[in-house]
N, C-alpha and C positions, 0 to 999 in steps of 0.2 A: 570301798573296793573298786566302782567304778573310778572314780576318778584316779586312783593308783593305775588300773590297766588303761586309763587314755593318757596318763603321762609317760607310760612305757611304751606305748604306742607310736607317743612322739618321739620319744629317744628314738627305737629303733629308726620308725620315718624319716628321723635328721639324720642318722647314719647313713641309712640306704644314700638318703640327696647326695649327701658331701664326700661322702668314703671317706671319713674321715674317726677320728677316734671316740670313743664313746661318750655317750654327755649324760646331763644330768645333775649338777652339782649347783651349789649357793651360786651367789652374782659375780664374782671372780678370779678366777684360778688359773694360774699357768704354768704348763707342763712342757720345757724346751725339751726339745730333742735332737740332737746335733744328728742332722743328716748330710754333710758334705764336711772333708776333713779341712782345716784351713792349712795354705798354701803359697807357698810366697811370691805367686803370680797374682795374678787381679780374676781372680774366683770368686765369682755373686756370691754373697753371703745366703747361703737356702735353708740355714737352721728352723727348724719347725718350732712352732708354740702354736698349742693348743689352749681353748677356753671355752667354757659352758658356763651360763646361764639362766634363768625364768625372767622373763621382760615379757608385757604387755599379752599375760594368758599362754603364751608362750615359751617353747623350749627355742632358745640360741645359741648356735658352736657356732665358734670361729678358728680357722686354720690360716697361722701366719706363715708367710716363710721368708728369712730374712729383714725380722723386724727389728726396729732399735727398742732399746730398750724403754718401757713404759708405756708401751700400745698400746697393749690390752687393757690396762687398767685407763686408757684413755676411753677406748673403745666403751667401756661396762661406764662411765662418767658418762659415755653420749646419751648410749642406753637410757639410763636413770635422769637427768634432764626430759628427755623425750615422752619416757610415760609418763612424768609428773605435769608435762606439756599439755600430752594430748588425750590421757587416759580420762573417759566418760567418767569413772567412778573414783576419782583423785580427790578431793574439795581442792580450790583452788588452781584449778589447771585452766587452761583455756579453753576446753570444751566444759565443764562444768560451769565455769562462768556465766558461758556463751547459754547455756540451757538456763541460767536461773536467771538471766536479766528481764526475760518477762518485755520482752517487747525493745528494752531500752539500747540505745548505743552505747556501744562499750571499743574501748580498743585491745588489740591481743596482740602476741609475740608477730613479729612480721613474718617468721616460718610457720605460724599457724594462719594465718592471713593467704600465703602462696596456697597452702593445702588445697583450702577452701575455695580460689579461684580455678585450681587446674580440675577440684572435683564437679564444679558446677560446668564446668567446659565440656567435660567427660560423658556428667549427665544431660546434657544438650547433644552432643555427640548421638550416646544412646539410644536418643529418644527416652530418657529417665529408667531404660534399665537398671540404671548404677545412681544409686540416690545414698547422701549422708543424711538428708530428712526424714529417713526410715525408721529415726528413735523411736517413737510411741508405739512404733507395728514391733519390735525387736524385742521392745523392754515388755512385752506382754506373753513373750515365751521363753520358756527357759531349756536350752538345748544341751546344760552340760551340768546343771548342778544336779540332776536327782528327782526333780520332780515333776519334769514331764508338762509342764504347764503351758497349757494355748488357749488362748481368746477364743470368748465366745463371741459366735459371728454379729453380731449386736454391737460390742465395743471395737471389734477391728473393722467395721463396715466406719463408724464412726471415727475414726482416726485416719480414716485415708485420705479426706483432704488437707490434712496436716503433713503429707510428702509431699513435698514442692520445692527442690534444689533451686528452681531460679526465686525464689520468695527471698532467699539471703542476699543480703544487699551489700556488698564491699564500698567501703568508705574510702578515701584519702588519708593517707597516716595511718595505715593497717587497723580500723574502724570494723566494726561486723553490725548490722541491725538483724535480727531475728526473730520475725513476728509473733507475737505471745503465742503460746501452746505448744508453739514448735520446738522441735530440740534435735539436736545434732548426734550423732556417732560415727566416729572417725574408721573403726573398725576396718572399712572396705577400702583403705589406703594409707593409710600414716602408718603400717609395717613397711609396705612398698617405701618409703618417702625413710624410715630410717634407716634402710636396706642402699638405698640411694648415699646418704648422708654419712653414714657409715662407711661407705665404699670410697669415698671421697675424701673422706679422714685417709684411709689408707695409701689411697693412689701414688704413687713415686715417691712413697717410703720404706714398701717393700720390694722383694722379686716376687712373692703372689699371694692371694689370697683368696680363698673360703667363707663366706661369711653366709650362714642360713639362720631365718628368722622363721621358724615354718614350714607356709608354701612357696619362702622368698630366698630364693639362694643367688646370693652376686660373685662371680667369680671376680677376679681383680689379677691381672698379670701372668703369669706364668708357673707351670709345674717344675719341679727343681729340673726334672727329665725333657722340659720343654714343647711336654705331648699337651692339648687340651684337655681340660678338665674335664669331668663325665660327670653329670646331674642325674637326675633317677625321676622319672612319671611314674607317679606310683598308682599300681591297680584299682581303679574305682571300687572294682569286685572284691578286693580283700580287705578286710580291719585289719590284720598284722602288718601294714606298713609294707605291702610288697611291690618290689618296683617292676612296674611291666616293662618299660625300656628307657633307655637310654639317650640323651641327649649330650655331644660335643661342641664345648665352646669356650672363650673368653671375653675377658672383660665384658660382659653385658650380666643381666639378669634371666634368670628362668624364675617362673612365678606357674603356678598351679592352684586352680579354686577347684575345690570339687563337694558333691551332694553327701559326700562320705563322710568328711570330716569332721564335724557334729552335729549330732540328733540323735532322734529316741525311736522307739518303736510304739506305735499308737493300740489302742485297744484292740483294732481291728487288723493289728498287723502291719499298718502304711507306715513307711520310712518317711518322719517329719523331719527332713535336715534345715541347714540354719539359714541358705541363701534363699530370703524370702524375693516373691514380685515385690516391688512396688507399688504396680499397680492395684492388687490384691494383699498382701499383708498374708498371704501364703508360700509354702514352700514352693517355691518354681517347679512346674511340672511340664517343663519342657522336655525335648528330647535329649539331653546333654547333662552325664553326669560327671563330665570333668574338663577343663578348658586350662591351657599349657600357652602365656607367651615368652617370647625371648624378644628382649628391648633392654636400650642404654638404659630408661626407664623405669627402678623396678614397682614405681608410685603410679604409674600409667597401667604397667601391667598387669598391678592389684586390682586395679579398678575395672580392666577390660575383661580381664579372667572373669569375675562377678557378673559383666553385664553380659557376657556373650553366653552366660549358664542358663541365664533369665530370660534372653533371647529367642535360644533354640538354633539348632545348625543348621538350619537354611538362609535364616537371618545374618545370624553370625559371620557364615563363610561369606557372604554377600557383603559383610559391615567390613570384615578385617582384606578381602582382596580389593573391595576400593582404595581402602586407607597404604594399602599396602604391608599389612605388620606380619608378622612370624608366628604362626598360633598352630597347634593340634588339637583337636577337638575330640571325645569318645563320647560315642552315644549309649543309651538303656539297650542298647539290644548288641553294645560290644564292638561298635564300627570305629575304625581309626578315621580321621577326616584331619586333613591339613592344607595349610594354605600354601600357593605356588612354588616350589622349589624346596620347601623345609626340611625332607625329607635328606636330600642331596646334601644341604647348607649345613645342616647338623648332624648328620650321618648316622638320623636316629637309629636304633638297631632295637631290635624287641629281646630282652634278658633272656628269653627262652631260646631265642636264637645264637648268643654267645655261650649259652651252659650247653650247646651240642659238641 
């Protein structure tokens, strides 16, 4: 039963993001819908197709418009490449690999090779907010199956020095060494980095696209109407997927990490969500329970959303107005926080202000 209401949870969620048509279904399906009449002028082709489906824990819709014919099943081909690539729990993927060599060098796909350089960049960046070494803290709780399961302080005191992002050593000839014990999870960016990949598959071969992985929605082009897209922040404070406000944009990414998304409730009542410290191998108990950026990026933004949660919003806004990036930040007690101009740039609007 739980897991039924968190994958309804998501459909709905990927609706609010995309405004787009309802998902939910196996790995391939497409539903044309002729929205502009053909014309014996030079009229963009803006016929719609739609697609849903389950990739990497994951619900995915995608909204074409004006695509040739065989996208989507191109689309749901990258898909499946990708989680057999990068999914932890695949046998034979490049991160399971990577976790069982036990010390030794190995080499990996050259897209899993990139991952691993921009993540280790990221976590230098952070100061190791944002860590893919965080396997052994991860794999000792379980946030969605059911049973509630967290380390005793005993074995998660003793796995913390196995989080060590700069410990992975990139070789020549996409090579990875990974010090015995340690083990990788790609989780905190390789949706970003499909989301990316995906959108690139599509780029000037449609008039627009939709594409949500999640917290990873890429616009690509243009609305048949030519207005900007509208993506959805969804309420920290609600479980039913409700979108606090509104962000306008194209071609880039919007990406959203938030304390909402999975976890349990503890004996005592404490909401143990999934984005642990690093430093700690506990839930982040910063002040920030949701962090929104918009970048060409959406493999950057995955990664930032993460670190700026683990942060905290003094940090945070101090991290993203140096770098310069586009982020919204809400905190535990409700506060909106954004970086220089975003508000203006994307013309955020809060839902409860357009239902007036």
């Amino acid at each position: 039963m739980k897991k039924m209401k968190r994958l309804a949870a998501l459909l709905l969620s990927a609706a609010l993001l995309t405004g787009c048509a309802a998902q939910g279904a196996p790995k391939a399906t497409e539903a044309p819908t002729a929205t502009a009449a053909p014309t014996a002028t030079a009229v963009p082709d803006t016929t719609k197709t739609t697609g849903m489906g389950f990739y990497f824990d994951t619900v995915v819709t995608v909204t074409l418009y004006g695509a040739p014919e065989g996208m989507m099943d191109e689309i749901w081909a990258a898909c499946t490449r990708y989680e057999k690539l990068l999914s932890k729990t695949i046998a034979g993927s490049d991160v399971s690999r990577i976790n069982a060599a036990n010390g030794q060098t190995i080499t990996i796909d050259p897209e899993t090779w990139d991952i691993l350089r921009r993540a280790k960049e990221i976590s230098s960046l952070s100061g190791g907010a944002f860590s893919v070494t965080i396997a052994p803290l991860t794999a000792m709780w379980d946030f969605t199956g059911g049973t509630n399961r967290m380390p005793a302080d005993e074995e998660r005191i003793a796995a913390l020095p196995l989080v060590d992002d700069s410990a992975i050593v990139l070789g020549d000839d996409s090579t990875v060494t990974l010090p015995a014990g340690m083990q990788i999870d790609l989780g905190g960016i390789a949706k970003g980095y499909i989301a990316d990949k995906v959108a690139e598959l599509v780029r000037g071969r449609v008039f627009g696209a939709i594409l949500s992985l999640g917290g990873n929605v890429y616009v690509v082009g243009d609305k048949p109407d030519g207005s900007l897209n509208s993506v959805g922040v969804q309420d920290p404070f609600s479980y039913t997927g409700t979108t606090l406000g509104i962000v306008y944009t194209k071609n880039n990414s919007v990406v959203t990490s938030g304390t909402y998304e999975r976890g349990f409730a503890g004996p005592d009542g404490t909401w143990y969500h999934h984005i642990l410290d690093p430093k700690t191998g506990l839930p982040s108990t910063s002040d920030l329970v949701s962090a929104t950026f918009v970048m060409d990026s959406s493999m950057t933004a995955d990664a930032l959303a993460t670190a700026c949660i683990v942060m905290g919003s003094e940090q945070a806004m101090t991290f993203v107005r140096e770098q310069g990036w586009d982020a919204l930040f809400i905190t535990r007690d409700g506060k909106t926080l954004a970086s220089d101009g975003f508000v203006d740039k994307y013309r955020y609007t809060l839902l409860a202000d357009l239902m007036k």
